[in-house]
C-alpha positions as CSV (number, residue, x, y, z in Angstrom):
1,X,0.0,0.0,0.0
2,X,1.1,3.1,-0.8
3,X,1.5,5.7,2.0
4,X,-0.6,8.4,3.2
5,X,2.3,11.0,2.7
6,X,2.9,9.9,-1.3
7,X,-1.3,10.0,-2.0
8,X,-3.1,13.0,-3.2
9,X,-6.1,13.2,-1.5
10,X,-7.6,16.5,-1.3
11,X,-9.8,17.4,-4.0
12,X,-7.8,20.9,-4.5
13,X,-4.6,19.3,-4.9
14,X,-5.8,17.0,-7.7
15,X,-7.6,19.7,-9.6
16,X,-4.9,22.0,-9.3
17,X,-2.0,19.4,-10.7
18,X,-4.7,18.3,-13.4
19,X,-5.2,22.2,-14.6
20,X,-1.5,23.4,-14.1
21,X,0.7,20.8,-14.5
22,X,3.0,19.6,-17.2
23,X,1.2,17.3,-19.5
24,X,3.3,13.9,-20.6
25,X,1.8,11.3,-23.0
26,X,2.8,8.0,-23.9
27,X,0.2,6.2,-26.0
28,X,-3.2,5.3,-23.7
29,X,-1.3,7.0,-20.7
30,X,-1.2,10.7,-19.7
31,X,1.0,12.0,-16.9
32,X,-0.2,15.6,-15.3
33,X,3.5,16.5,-13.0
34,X,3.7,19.7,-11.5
35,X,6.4,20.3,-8.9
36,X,5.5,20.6,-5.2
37,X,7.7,22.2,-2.3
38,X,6.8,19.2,0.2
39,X,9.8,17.0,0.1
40,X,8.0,13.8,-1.3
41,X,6.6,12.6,-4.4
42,X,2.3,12.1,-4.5
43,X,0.4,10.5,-6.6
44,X,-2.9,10.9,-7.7
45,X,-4.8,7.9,-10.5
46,X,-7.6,8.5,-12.6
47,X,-9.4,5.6,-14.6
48,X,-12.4,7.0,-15.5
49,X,-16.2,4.7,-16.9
50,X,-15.2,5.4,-20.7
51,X,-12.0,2.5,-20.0
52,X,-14.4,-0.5,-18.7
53,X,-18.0,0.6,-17.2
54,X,-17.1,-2.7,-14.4
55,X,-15.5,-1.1,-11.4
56,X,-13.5,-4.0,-10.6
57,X,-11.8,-3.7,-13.5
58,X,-11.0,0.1,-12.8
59,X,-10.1,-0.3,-9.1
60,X,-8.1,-3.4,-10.6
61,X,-6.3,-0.8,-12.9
62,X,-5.2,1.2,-9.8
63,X,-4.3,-1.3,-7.5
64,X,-1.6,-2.4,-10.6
65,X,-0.3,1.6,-11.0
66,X,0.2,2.0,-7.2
67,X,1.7,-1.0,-6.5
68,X,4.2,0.2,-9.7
69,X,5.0,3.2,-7.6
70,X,5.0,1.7,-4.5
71,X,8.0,-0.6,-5.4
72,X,9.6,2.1,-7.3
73,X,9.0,4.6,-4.4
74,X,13.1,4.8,-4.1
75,X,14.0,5.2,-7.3
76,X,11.5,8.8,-8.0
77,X,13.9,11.8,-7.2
78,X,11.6,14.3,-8.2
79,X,9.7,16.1,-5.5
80,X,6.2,15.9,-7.4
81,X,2.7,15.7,-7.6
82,X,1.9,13.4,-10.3
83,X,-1.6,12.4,-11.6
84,X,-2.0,9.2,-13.8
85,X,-4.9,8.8,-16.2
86,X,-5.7,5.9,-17.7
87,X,-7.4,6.1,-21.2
88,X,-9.9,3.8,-23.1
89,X,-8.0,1.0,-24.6
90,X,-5.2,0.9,-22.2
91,X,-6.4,-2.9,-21.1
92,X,-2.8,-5.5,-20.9
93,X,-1.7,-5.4,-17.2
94,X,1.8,-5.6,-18.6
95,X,1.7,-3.6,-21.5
96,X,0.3,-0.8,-19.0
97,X,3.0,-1.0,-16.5
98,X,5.4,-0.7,-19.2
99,X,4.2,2.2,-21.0
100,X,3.8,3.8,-17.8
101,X,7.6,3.2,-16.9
102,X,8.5,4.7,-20.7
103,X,5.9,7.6,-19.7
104,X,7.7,8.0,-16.4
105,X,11.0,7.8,-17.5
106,X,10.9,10.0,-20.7
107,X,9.3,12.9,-18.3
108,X,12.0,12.3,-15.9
109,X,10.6,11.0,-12.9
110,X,11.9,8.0,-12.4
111,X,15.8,7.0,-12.7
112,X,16.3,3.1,-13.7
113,X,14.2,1.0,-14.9
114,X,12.3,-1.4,-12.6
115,X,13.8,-5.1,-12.5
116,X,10.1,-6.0,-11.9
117,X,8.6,-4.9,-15.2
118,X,10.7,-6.4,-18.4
119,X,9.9,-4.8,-21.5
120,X,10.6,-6.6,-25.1
């Protein structure tokens, strides 16, 4: 589970990283990262009804992206709030995870790539 102090939970927060931050894209995945003065890297995930109308398989979706950053907690310099959304079509568990590492890594965010994730 991810901890309290790397979730974005107020409402404010989300909406203000999601109007003002930078905008990275990598196929079905689109990073919102806007720099924040609190010492720690937050995350915020959005998977909204037009990917799968089943809320398992949403919540399912989230559960995968913050257990990604979770495990590659140590390896994010970058003292940023960063909101992931998930688009329509985005389905493969793997294929996800991976794109999102390319995503992450093109912006910056994270360093090395995760031995936990093997792309081909």
């Amino acid at each position: 589970m991810l901890p309290k102090k790397n979730r974005i939970r107020k409402k404010a927060d989300f909406g203000a990283v999601c109007r003002y931050g930078k905008t990275q894209s990598f196929d079905k995945i689109v990073l919102k990262i806007k720099k924040n003065d609190l010492g720690v890297m937050r995350l915020g995930i959005s998977v909204g009804v037009k990917f799968s109308p089943k809320a398992v398989e949403r919540n399912r979706i989230k559960r995968q992206i913050r257990e990604f950053f979770r495990v590659n907690l140590g390896k994010m310099g970058s003292c940023a709030d960063i909101v992931v959304i998930v688009q329509k079509g985005a389905n493969e568990k793997n294929d996800l995870l991976i794109k999102l590492e390319k995503s992450l890594s093109k912006s910056g965010v994270i360093n090395n790539l995760s031995p936990t994730v093997k792309s081909s």
